[in-house]
C-alpha atoms as a printed R data frame, in Angstrom:
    type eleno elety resid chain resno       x      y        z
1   ATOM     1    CA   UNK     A     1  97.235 27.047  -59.725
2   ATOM     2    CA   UNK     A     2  97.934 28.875  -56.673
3   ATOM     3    CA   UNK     A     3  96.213 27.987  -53.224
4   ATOM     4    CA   UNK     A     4  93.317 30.239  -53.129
5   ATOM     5    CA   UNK     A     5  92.054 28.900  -56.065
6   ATOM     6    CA   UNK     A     6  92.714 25.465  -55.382
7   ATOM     7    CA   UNK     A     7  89.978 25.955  -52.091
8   ATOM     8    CA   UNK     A     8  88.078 27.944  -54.109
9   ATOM     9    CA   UNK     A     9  87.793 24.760  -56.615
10  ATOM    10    CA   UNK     A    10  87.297 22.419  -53.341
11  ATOM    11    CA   UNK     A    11  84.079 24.748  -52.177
12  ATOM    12    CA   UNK     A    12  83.064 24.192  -55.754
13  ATOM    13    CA   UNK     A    13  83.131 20.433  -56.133
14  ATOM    14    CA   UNK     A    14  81.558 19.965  -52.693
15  ATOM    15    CA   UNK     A    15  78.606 21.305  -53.915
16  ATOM    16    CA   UNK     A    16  78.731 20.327  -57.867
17  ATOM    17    CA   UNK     A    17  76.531 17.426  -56.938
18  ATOM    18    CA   UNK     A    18  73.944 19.224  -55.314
19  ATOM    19    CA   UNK     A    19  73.161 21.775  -58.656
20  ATOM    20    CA   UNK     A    20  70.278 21.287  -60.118
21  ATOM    21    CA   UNK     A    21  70.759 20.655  -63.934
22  ATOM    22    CA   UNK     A    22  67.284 22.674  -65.940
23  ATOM    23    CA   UNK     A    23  69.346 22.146  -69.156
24  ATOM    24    CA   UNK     A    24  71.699 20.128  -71.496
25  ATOM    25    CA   UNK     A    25  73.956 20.930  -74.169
26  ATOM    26    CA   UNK     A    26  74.081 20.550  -77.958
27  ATOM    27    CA   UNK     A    27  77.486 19.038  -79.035
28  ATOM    28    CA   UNK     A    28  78.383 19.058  -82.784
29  ATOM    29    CA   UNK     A    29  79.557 18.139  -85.099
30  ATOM    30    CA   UNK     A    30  82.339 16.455  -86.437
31  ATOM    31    CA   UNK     A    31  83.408 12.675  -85.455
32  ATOM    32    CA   UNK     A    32  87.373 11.577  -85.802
33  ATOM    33    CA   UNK     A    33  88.983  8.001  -85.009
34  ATOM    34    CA   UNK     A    34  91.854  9.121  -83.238
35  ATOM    35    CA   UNK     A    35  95.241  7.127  -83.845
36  ATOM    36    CA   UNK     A    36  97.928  8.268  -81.147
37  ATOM    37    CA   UNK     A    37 101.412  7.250  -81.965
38  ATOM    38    CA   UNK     A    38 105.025  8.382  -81.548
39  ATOM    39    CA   UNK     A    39 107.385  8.605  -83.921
40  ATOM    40    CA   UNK     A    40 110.434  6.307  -83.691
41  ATOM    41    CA   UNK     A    41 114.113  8.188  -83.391
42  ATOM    42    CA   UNK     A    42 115.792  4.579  -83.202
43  ATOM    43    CA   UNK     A    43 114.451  1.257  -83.127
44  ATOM    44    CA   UNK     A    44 116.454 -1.090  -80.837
45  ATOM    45    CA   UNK     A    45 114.319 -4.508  -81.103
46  ATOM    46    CA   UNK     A    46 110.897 -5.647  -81.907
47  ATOM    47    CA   UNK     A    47 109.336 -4.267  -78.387
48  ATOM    48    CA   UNK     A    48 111.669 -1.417  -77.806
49  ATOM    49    CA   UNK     A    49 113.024  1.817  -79.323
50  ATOM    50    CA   UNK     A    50 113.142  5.835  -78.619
51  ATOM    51    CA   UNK     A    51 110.393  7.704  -79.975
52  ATOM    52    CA   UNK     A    52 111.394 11.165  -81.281
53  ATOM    53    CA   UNK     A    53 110.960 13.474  -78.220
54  ATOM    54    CA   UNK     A    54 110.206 17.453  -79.751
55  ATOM    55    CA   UNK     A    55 108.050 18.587  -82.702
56  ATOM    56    CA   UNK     A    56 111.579 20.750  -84.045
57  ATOM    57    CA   UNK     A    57 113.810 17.585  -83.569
58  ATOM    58    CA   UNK     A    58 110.655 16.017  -86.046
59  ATOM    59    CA   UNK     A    59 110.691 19.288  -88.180
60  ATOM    60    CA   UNK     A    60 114.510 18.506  -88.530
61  ATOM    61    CA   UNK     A    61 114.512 15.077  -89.466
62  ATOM    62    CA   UNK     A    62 111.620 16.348  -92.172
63  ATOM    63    CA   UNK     A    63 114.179 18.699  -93.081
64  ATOM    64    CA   UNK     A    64 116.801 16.617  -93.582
65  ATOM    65    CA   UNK     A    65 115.245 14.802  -96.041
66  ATOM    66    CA   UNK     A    66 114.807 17.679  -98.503
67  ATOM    67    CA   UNK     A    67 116.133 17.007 -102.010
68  ATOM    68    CA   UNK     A    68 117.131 13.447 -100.587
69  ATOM    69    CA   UNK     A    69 114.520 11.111  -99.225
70  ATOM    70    CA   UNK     A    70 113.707  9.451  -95.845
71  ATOM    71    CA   UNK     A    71 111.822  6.630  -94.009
72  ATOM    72    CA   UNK     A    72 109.342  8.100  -91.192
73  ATOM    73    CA   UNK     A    73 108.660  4.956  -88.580
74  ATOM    74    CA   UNK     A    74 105.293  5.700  -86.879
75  ATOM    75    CA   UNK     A    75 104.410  3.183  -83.955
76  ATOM    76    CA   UNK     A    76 100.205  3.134  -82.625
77  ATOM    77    CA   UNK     A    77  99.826  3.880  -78.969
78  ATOM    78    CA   UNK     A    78  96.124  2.729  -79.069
79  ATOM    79    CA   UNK     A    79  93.087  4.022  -81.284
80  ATOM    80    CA   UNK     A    80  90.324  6.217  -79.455
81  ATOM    81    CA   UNK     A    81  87.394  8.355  -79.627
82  ATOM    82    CA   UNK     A    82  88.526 11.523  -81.692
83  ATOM    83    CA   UNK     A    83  86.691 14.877  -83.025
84  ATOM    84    CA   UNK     A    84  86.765 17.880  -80.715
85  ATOM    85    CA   UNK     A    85  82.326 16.696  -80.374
86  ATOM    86    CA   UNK     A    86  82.793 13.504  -79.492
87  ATOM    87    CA   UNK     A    87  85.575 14.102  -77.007
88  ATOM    88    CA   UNK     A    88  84.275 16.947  -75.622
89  ATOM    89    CA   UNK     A    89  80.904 14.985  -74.861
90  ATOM    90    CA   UNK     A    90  82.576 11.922  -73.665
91  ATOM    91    CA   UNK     A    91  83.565 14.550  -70.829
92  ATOM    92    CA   UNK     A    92  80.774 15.894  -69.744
93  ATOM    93    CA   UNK     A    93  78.972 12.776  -69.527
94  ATOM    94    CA   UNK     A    94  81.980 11.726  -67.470
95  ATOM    95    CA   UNK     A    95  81.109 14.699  -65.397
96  ATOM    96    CA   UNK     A    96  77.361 13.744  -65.183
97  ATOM    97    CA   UNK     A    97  75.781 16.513  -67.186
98  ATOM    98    CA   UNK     A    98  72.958 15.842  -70.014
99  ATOM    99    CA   UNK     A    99  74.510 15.821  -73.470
100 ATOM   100    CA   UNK     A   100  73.178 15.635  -76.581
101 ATOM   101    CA   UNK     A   101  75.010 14.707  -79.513
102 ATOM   102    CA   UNK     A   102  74.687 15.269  -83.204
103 ATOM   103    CA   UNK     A   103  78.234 14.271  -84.875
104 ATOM   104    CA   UNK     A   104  79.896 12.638  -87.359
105 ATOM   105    CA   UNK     A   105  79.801  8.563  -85.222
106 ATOM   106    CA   UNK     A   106  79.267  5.755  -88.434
107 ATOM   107    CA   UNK     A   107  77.608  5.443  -91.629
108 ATOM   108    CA   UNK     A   108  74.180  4.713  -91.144
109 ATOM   109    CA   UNK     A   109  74.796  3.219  -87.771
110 ATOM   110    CA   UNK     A   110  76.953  4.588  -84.797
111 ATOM   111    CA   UNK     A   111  80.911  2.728  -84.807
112 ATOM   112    CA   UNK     A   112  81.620  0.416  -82.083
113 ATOM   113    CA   UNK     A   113  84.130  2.650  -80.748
114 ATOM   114    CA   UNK     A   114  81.824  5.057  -79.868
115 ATOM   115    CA   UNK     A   115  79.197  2.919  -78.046
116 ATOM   116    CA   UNK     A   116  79.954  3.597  -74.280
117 ATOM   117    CA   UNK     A   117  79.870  7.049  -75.721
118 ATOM   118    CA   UNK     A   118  76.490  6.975  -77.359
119 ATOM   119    CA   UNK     A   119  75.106  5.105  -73.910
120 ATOM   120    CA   UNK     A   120  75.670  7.986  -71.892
121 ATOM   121    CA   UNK     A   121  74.216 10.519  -74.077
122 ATOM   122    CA   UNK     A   122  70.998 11.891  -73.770
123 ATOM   123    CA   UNK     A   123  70.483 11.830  -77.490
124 ATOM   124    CA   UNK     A   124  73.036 10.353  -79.867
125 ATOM   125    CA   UNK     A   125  72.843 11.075  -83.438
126 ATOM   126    CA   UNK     A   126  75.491 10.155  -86.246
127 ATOM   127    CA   UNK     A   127  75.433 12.382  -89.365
128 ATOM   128    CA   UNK     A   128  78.192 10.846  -91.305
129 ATOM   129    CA   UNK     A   129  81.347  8.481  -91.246
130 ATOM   130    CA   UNK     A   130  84.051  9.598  -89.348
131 ATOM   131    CA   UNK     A   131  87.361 11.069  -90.446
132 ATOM   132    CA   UNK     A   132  90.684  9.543  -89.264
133 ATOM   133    CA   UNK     A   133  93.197 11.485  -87.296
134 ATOM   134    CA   UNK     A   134  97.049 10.203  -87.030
135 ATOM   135    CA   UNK     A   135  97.752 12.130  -84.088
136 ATOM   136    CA   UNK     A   136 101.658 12.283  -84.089
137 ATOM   137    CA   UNK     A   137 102.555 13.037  -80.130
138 ATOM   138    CA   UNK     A   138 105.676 14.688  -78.766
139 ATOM   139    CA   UNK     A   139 106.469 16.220  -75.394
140 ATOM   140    CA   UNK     A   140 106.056 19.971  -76.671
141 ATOM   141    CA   UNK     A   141 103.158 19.457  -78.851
142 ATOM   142    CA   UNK     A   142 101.411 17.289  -80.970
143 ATOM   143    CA   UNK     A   143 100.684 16.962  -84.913
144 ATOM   144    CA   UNK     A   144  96.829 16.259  -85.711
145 ATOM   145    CA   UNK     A   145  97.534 14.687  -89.584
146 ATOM   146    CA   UNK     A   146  93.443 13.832  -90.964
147 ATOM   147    CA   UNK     A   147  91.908 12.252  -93.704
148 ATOM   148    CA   UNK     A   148  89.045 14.137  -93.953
149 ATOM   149    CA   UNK     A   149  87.139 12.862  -97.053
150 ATOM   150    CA   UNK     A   150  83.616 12.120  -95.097
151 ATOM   151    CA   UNK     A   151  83.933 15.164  -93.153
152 ATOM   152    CA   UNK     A   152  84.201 17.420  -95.708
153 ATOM   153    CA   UNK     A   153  80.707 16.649  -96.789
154 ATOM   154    CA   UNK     A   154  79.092 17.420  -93.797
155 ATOM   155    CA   UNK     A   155  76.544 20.432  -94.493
156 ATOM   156    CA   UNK     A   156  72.713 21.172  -93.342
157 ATOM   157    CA   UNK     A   157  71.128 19.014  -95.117
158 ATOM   158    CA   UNK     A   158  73.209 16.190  -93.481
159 ATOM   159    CA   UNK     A   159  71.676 17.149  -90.010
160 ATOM   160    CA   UNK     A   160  67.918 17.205  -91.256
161 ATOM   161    CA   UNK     A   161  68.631 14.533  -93.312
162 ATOM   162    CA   UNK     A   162  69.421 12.377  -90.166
163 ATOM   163    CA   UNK     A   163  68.271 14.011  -87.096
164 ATOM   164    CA   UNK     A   164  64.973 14.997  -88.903
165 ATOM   165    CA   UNK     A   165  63.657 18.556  -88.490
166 ATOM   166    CA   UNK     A   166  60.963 17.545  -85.391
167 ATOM   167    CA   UNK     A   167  63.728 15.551  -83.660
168 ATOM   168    CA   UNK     A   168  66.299 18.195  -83.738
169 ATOM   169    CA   UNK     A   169  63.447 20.645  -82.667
170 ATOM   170    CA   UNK     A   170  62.772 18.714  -79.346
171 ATOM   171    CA   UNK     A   171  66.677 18.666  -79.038
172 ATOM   172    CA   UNK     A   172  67.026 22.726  -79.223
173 ATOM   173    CA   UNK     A   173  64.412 22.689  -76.934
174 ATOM   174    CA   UNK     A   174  65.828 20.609  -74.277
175 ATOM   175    CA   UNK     A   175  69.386 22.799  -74.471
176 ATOM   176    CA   UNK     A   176  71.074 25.784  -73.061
177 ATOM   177    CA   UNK     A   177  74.179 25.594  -74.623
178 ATOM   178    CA   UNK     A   178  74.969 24.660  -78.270
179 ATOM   179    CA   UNK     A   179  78.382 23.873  -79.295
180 ATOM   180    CA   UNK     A   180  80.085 24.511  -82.724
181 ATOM   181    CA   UNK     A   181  83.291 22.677  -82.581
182 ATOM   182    CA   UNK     A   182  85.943 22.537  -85.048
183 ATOM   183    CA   UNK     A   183  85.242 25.210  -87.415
184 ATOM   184    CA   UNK     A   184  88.070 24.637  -89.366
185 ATOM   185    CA   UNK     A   185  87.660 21.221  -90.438
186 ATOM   186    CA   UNK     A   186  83.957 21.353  -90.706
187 ATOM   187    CA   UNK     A   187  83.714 23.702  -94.405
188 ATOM   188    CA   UNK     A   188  80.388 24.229  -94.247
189 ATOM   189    CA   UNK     A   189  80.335 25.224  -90.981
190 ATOM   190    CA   UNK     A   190  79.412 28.753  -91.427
191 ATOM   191    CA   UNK     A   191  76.253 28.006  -93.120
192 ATOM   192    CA   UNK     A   192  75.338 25.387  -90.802
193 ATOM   193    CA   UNK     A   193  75.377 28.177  -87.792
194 ATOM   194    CA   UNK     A   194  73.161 30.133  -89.792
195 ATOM   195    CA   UNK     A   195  70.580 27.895  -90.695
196 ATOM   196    CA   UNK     A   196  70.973 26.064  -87.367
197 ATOM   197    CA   UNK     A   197  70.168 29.852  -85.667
198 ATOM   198    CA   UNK     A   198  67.257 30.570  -88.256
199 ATOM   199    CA   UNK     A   199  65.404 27.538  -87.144
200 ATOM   200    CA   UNK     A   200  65.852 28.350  -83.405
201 ATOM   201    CA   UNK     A   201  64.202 31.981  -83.831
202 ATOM   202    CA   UNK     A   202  61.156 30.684  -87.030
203 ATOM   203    CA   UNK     A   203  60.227 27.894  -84.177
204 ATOM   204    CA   UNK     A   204  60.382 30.503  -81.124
205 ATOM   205    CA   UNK     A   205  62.788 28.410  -79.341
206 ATOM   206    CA   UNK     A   206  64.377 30.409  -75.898
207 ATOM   207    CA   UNK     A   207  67.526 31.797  -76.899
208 ATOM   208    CA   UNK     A   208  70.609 30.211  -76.127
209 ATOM   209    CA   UNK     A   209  74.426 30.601  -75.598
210 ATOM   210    CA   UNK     A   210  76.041 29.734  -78.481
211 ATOM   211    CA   UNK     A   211  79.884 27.830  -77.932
212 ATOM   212    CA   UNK     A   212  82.449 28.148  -80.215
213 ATOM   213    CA   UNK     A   213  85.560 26.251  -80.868
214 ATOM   214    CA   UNK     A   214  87.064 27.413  -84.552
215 ATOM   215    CA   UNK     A   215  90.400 24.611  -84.339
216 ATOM   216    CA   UNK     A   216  93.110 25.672  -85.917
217 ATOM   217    CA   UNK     A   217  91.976 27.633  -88.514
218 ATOM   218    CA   UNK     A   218  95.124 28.742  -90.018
219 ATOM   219    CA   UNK     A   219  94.347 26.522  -93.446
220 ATOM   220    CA   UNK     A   220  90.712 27.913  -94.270
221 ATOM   221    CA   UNK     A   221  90.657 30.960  -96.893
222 ATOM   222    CA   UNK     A   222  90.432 35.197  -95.674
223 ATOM   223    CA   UNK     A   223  86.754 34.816  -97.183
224 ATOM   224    CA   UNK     A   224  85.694 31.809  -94.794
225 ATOM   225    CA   UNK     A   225  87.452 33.468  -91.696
226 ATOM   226    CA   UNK     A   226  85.769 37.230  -92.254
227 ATOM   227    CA   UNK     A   227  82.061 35.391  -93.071
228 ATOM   228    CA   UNK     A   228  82.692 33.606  -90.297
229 ATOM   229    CA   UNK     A   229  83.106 37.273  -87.898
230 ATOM   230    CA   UNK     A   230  80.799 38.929  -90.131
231 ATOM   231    CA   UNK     A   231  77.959 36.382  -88.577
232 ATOM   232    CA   UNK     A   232  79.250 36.198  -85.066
233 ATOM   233    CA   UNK     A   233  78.925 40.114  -85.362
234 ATOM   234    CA   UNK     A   234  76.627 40.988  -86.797
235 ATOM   235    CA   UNK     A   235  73.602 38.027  -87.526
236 ATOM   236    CA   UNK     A   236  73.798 36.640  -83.892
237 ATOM   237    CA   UNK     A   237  72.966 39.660  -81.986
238 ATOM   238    CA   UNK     A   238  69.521 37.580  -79.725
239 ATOM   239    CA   UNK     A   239  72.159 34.961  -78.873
240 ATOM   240    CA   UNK     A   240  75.030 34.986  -75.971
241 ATOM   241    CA   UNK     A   241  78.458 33.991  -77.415
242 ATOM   242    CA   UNK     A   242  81.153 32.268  -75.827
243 ATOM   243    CA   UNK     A   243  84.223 31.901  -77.997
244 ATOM   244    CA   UNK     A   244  87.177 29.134  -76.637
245 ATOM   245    CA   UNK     A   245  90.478 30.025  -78.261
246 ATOM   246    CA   UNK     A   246  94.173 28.722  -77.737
247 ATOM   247    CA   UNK     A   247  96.840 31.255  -77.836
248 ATOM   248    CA   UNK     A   248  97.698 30.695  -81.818
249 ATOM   249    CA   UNK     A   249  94.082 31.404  -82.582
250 ATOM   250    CA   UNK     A   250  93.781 34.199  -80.321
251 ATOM   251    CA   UNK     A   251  96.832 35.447  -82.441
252 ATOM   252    CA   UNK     A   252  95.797 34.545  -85.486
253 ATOM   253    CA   UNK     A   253  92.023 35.902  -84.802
254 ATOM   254    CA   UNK     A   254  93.506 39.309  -83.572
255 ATOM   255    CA   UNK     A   255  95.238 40.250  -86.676
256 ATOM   256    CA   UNK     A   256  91.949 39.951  -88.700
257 ATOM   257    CA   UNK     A   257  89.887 42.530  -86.591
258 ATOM   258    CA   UNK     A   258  92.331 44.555  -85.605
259 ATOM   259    CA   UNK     A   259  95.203 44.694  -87.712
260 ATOM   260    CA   UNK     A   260  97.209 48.199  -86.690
261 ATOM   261    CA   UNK     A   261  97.630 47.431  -82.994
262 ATOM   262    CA   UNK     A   262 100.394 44.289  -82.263
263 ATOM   263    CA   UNK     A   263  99.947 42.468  -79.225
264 ATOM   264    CA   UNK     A   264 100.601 39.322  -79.843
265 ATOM   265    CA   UNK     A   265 101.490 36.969  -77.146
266 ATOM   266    CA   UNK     A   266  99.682 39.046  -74.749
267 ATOM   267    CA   UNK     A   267  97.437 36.703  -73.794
268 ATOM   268    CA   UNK     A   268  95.325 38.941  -71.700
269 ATOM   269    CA   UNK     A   269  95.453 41.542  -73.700
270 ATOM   270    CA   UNK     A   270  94.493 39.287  -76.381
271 ATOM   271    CA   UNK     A   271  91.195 37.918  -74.890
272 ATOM   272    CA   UNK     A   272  90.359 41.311  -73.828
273 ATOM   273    CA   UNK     A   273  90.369 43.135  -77.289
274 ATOM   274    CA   UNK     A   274  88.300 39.917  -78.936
275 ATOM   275    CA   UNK     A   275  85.949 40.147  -76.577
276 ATOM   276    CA   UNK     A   276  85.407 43.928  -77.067
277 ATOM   277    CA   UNK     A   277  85.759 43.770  -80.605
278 ATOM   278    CA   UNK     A   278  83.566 41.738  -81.343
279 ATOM   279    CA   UNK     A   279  81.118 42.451  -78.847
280 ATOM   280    CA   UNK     A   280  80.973 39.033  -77.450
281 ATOM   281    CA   UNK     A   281  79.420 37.827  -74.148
282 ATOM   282    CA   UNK     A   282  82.346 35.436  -72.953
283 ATOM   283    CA   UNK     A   283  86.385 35.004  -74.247
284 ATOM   284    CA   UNK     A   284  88.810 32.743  -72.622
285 ATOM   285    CA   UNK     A   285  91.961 31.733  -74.304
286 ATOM   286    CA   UNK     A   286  94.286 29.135  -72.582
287 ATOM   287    CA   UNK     A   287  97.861 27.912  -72.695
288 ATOM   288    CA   UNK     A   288  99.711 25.054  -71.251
289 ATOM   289    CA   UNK     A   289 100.312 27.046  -67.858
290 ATOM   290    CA   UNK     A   290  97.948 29.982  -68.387
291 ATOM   291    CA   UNK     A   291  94.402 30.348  -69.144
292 ATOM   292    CA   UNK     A   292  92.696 34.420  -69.508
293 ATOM   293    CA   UNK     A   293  89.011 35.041  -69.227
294 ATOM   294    CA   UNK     A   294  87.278 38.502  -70.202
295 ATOM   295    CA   UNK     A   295  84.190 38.615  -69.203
296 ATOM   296    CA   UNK     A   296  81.935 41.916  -68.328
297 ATOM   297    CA   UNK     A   297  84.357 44.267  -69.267
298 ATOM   298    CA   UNK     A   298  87.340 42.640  -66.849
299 ATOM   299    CA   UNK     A   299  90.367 40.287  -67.649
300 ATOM   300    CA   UNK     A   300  90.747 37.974  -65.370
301 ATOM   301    CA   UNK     A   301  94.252 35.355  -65.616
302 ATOM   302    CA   UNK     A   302  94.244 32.158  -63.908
303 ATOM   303    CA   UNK     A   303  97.596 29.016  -63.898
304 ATOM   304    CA   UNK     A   304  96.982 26.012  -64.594
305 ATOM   305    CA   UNK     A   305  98.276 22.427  -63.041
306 ATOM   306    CA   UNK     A   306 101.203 22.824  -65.663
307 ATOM   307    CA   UNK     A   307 102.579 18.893  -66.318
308 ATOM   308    CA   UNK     A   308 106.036 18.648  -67.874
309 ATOM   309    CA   UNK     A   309 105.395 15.238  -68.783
310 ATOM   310    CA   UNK     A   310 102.065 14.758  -70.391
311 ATOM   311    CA   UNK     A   311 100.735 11.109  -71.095
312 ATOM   312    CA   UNK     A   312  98.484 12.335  -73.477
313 ATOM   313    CA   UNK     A   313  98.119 16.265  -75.298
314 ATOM   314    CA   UNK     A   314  95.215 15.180  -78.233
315 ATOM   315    CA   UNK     A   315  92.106 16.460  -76.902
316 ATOM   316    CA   UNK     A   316  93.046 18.690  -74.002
317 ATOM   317    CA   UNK     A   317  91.345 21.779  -74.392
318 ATOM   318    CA   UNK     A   318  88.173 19.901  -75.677
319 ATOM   319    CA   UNK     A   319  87.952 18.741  -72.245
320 ATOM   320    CA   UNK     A   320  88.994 21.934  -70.734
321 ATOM   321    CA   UNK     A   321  85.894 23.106  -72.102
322 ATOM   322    CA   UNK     A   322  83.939 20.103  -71.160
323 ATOM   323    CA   UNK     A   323  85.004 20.937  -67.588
324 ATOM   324    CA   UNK     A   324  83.528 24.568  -68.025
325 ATOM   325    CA   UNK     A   325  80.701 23.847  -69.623
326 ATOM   326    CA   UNK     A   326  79.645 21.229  -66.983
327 ATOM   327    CA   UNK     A   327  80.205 24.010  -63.960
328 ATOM   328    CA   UNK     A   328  78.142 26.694  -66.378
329 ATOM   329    CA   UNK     A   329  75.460 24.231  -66.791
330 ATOM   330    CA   UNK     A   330  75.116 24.040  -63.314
331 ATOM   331    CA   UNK     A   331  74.936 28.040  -62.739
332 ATOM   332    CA   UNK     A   332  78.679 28.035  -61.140
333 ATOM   333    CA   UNK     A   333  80.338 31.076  -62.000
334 ATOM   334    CA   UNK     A   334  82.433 32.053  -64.675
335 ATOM   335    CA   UNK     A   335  85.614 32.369  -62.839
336 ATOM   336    CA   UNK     A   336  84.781 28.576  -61.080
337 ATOM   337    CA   UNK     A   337  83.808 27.379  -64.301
338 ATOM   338    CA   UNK     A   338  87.249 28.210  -65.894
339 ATOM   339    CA   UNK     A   339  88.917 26.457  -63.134
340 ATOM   340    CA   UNK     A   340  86.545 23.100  -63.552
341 ATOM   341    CA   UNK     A   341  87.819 23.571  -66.873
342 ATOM   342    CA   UNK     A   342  91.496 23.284  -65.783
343 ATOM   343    CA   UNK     A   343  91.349 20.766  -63.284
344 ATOM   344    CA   UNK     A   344  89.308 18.726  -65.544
345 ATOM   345    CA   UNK     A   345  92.070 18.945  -68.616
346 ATOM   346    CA   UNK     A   346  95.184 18.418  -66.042
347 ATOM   347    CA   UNK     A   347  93.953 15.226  -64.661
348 ATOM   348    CA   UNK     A   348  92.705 14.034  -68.467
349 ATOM   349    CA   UNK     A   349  96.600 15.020  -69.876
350 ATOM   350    CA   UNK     A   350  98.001 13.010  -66.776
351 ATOM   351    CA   UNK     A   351  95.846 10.088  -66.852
352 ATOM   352    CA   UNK     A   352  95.313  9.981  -70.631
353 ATOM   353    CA   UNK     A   353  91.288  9.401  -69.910
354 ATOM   354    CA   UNK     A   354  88.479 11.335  -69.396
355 ATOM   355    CA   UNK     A   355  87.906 11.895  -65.599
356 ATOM   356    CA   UNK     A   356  85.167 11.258  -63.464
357 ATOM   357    CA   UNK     A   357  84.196 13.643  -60.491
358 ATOM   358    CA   UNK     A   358  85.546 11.788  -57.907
359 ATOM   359    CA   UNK     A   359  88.816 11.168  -59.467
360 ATOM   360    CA   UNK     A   360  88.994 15.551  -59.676
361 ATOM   361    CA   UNK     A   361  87.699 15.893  -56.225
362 ATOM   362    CA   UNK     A   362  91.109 13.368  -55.562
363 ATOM   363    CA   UNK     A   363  93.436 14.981  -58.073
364 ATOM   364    CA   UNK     A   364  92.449 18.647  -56.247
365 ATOM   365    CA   UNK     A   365  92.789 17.631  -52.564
366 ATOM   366    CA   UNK     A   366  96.229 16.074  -53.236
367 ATOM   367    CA   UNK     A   367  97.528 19.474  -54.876
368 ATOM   368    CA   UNK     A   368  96.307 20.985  -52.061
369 ATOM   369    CA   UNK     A   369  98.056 19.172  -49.627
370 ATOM   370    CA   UNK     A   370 101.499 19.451  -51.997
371 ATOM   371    CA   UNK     A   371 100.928 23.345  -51.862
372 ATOM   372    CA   UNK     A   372 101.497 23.266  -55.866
């Protein structure tokens, strides 16, 4: 991030206690147990070994093995809070901003592991068991490998049938923002932003801005993928639409509405067109070092606090959008909200936890002074 924008940021957090809050956000609504581990390369003793350092050196051990057979040592880090709804909420209520939850925390009753979670929400509401995520961690990347059995189940009827129709009424209500997070693991997802939308407009609710977050979506069928952009374009015209996207879905989004012209890789480019295209109100689409926003007709490109050495990748652009959401709650613009959203993922990747505002305010002032 160069050092305009870092002072811009300061200016910002200065006065992100001071915003009034009117509204909250909706966060849904899948629920993971994330398991972070690292894959041994050699084992020396009991407490020591070399984990396997690149996702291609992985790929050609996997490789290896073809026609032959191999044995895969995986080693737990620690077990966590996982789903992009529960991590992204953990955030913002890290961040002090009124969240309300509807996600997939326990069977019948919230899991322990998401009580401090559940604490801080406004409203906390558990649809389902979780899934499980192995989340296999290398220095280039990570591999998200989930057992999805209980997610796969979650539909409409699994919000009313929990949250109850009145509840999730006051809850609407009491939002600005609601979140659709991981589209791609969630199947029914596309019929649970239509019937979530239909009861905001039979019940006269205020219209909102609608979040989404589609994962990556490279496993769900052509049919899922164009319902999914025939709703966003043409059945959600009353609401504003923000759509989060890393570079591979950017790519891979591109090439269904718009497959003559090639720019992949283009990252600005790319943000710009799916904005257009689709006639949306907000895109941004971020990389490890890069993050684009088009927004009223402009592009704008922003670098981010890019860390070589990451102690933890699972879950960073669920709090990069945690970060923006908790400056656009707050009426910040869009440009400051991207950066919130930047600062707040660096500091998370480099601590491994979800930071609090202080700890950003800190993190900021010390890049600052490094001239970074």
């Amino acid at each position: 991030m160069d050092k305009k924008n870092k002072q811009r940021l300061i200016k910002m957090l200065e006065k992100y206690e001071t915003k009034t809050i009117h509204d909250g956000i909706l966060v849904g609504f899948d629920g993971f147990i994330d398991n972070i581990i690292n894959v041994v390369n050699k084992r020396y003793s009991t407490n020591n070994f070399s984990p396997i350092k690149s996702i291609s050196d992985f790929a050609q051990k996997i490789k290896n093995a073809s026609e032959k057979s191999t044995n895969i040592e995986l080693v737990s880090n620690y077990k966590k809070i996982g789903g992009n709804a529960p991590i992204m909420a953990n955030s913002l209520s890290k961040l002090n901003s009124p969240v309300y939850l509807i996600a997939a925390l326990g069977e019948n009753k919230i899991h322990s592991i998401f009580s401090n979670l559940s604490n801080r929400c406004i409203e906390c509401c558990t649809i389902s068991k979780p899934g499980e995520t192995l989340a296999l961690e290398f220095k280039d990347g990570k591999i998200m490998m989930g057992l999805l059995d209980s997610i796969n189940h979650i539909n409409w009827n699994s919000i009313i049938n929990s949250v109850k129709t009145k509840k999730l009424i006051k809850i609407l209500q009491n939002v600005k923002v609601i979140s659709f997070l991981n589209w791609t693991m969630l199947i029914q997802m596309n019929d649970i932003i239509q019937q979530l939308t239909k009861t905001i407009r039979d019940y006269n609710i205020e219209c909102k801005y609608l979040f989404f977050d589609l994962a990556d979506f490279n496993k769900r069928s052509r049919d899922d993928i164009e319902t999914f952009i025939h709703i966003i374009r043409n059945k959600l015209k009353s609401f504003r639409i923000i759509l989060g996207l890393n570079l591979h879905e950017a790519e891979m989004l591109y090439k269904f509405i718009n497959s003559t012209e090639k720019i992949e890789s283009d990252i600005n480019r790319l943000c710009f067109h799916i904005q257009k295209e689709l006639n949306l109100y907000t895109v941004f689409v971020h990389t490890p070092k890069k993050v684009s926003l088009s927004y009223r007709e402009k592009v704008r490109s922003f670098s981010t606090f890019y860390n070589e050495n990451p102690n933890i990748l699972t879950g960073a652009g669920d709090h990069f959008n945690a970060g923006f959401f908790s400056s656009f709650l707050r009426g910040f613009k869009m440009e400051e909200s991207i950066l919130m959203g930047i600062a707040n993922s660096s500091l998370y990747i480099l601590k491994g936890e979800a930071p609090k505002l202080s700890e950003i305010k800190s993190f900021i002032n010390s890049k600052l002074l490094q001239n970074f």
